[in-house]
Steps between C-alpha positions, in 0.01 A plus 500: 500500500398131568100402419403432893187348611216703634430344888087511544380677792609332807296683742150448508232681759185359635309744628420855451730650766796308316554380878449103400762405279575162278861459329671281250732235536606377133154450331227509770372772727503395854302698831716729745619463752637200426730271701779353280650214679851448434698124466823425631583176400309106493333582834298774457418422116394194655272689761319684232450195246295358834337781553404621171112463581596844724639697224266654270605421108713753359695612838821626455761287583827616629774201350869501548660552119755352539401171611183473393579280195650216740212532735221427235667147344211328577774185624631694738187580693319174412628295794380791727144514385218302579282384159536636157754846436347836543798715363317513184154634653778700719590654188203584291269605849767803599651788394869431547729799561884394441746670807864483623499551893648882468693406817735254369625823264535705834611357786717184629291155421821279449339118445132601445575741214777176364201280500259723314784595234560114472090503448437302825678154294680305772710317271627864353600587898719218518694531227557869572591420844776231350634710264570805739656242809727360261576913394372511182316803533474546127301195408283536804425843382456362182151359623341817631265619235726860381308775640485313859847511483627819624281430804646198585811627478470753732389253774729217458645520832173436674411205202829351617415471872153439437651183265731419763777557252831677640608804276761807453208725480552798806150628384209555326439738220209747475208388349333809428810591247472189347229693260739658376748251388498467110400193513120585613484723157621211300237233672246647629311499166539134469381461813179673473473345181493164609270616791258632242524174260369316809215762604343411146472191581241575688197672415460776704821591625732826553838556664648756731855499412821537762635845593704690735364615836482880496550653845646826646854480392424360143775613259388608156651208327285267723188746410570444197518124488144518608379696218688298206413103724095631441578660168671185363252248647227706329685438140541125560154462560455668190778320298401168656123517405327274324222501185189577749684552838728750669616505864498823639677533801485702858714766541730448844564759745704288781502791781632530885323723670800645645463779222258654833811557678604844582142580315702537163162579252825510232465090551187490495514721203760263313240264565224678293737600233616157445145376475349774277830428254466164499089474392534753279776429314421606129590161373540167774193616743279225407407355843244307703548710798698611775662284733637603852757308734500669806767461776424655843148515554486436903873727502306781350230479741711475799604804405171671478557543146155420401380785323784488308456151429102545372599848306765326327282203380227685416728681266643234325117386470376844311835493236377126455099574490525816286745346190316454220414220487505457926717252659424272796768523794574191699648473798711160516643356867242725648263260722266691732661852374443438108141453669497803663541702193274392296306791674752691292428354211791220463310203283685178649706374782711225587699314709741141544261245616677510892407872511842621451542782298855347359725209509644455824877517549753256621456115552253322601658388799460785679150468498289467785275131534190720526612706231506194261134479529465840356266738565103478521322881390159564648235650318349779659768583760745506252775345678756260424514208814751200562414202608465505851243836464290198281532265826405775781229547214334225418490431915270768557336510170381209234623620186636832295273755322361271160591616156288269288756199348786592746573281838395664827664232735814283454518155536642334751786326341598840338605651809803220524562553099657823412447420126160397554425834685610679247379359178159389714425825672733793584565530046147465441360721712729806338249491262264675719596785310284474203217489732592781634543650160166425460369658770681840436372524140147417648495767683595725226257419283199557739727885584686427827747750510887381593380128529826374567584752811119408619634155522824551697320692721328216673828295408815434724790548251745696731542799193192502335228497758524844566670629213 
């Protein structure tokens, strides 16, 4: 048997009733619940360098793996930025956490999931475009990193149209059963690895690697994709460290809550199984915690599966909690719901910086004008508003509720710049969530019990006010 690393405690708790909880993100402990904001691409990185004075040193980060390298050349953002670079402060302030948007591995993406295999380079884009109009579908292949590959391929047909490029292709393939072309077995190592040779580049750092969504018709062989995608990213880590540091990594559970339907507890109980196997695995179980992408959050609630919902979480919570040593459970594209939970003891939440709780399908161009501006969240109420709810607003009141360093009114010259909305208000204003994060674990400490359901109470969230 290998010599494996021993992962410190990763769990910490703050107060006698083990209700107040901090958690560790590569080498620092950090207070729950926390909100980890997540980056898309130059905009929102560019939102949270300007609004770094909001986010307290060492909050997670959420950064896109895959194109994080290109993102950080400090010429590629300097014509965007006002004064001196702050990639580097960027860097050593945060705890970055290295993830692949689980739906590009899922579900039909077509140019978006092109552009993040191509790492977001334009100049890569064009020449794959050029090589598959003039039919060389080989070489244009040839430029999508390996393990992307069988993902690609199954959407070409959308790629093509999306490219404007005619082509024999009747259809697309299925994505999901692209994890199981051999392909992924061959290169998914490298891929991780490479992911992991860039976390250590920074110094407090961990990844959360790819995997298959598990829902209620999973085959075994997808199952067990999950298992070995954890397993193997928790060897690399190992085989990748380096004389003083060691990346220890998130194990994924990428989960539509589908598995409710027909209220199969055998799902539910695949669920458990998979999770207890994979942390306690007698040889690759080193992790940092538990990470959960969960699909179907306002569908489960529609369906007055609620109960369900909170018994299930709370589950996954205990197996987590009572491993020795305990593991913190995050809940990633979670928004107000991660929130919600941290009454069940969930130690961080997150969300895309327009609130979404995933990349949107399909092009841009079907896109509403007031969409573009994105949408504004209101503390307190707990509601996500467009842009004419900020109008009928501001003409009855002066302002929005303050969070200290955030903007409470938009300019005027942002309402007829939907860039300037964005990057200026509706983006910077997501991160009203820490402050509320702050509030919740406040009132834990001085024994409020179920904080976060006290706080949607008074709210207006359309689920969670009386939930």
């Amino acid at each position: 048997m290998d010599e494996i690393a021993i992962q410190t405690p990763s769990l910490r708790y703050d107060n006698p009733s083990k209700t107040a909880t901090s958690f560790k993100v590569g080498n620092s402990f950090y207070p729950a619940p926390a909100y980890i904001p997540e980056i898309k691409g130059e905009e929102d990185l560019t939102v949270l360098l300007e609004n770094m004075h909001v986010i307290p040193a060492g909050n997670p980060i959420l950064i896109p793996a895959n194109r994080w390298a290109n993102l950080v050349q400090p010429l590629y953002f300097q014509k965007r930025l006002i004064g001196s670079n702050p990639i580097q402060d960027f860097i050593q302030n945060y705890s970055l956490i290295f993830y692949d948007p689980p739906e590009f591995f899922k579900g039909i993406y077509g140019e978006d999931l092109l552009e993040y295999a191509l790492s977001g380079r334009p100049e890569n884009k064009k020449s794959f475009k050029v090589k598959l109009k003039n039919k060389d579908l080989k070489g244009a292949m040839a430029l999508i990193p390996p393990f992307f590959q069988p993902f690609v391929e199954a959407q070409l047909l959308t790629i093509s149209k999306a490219l404007d490029i005619q082509t024999d292709i009747k259809r697309n393939g299925d994505v999901y059963r692209a994890w199981l072309d051999p392909r992924i077995s061959d290169y998914y190592r490298t891929y991780i690895t490479n992911n992991v040779k860039m976390a250590l580049k920074s110094p407090n750092s961990t990844i959360i690697p790819p995997v298959p969504q598990l829902r209620k018709d999973t085959p075994d062989s997808i199952k067990r994709r999950i298992l070995s995608s954890n397993r193997a990213t928790s060897r690399i880590c190992y085989e990748t460290k380096e004389e003083n540091r060691q990346i220890f990594p998130y194990f994924h559970l990428y989960i539509d809550l589908n598995i409710f339907d027909n209220d199969d507890q055998n799902n539910q109980n695949t669920v458990f199984s998979l999770l207890n196997d994979g942390i306690t695995h007698k040889t690759y179980n080193n992790y940092s915690g538990v990470a959960l992408t969960l699909v179907g959050y306002e569908s489960s609630l529609d369906k007055y599966r609620s109960n369900q919902l909170k018994n299930f979480i709370s589950e996954i919570v205990n197996i987590c909690h009572e491993k020795t040593p305990s593991l913190p459970v995050i809940l990633l594209r979670s928004s107000w719901y991660g929130l919600y939970f941290a009454d069940y003891g969930i130690q961080a939440f997150s969300s895309l910086l327009n609130g979404n709780l995933k990349y949107s399908q399909g092009s841009g161009g079907t896109i509403s004008p007031n969409d573009r501006f994105g949408k504004v969240p209101i503390i307190d109420l707990c509601i996500d508003v467009d842009i004419e709810y900020v109008k009928n607003h501001l003409s009855e009141l002066d302002e929005f509720p303050q969070v200290e360093g955030l903007p409470t009114i938009p300019q005027p010259e942002y309402f007829k710049n939907e860039m300037l909305w964005r990057t200026k208000f509706s983006k910077p204003l997501r991160l009203i969530h820490i402050e509320e994060g702050k509030r919740i674990r406040k009132s834990t400490l001085e024994g409020t019990i179920n904080p976060s359901k006290h706080y949607f109470s008074k709210s207006k969230h359309r689920y969670l006010q009386d939930l």
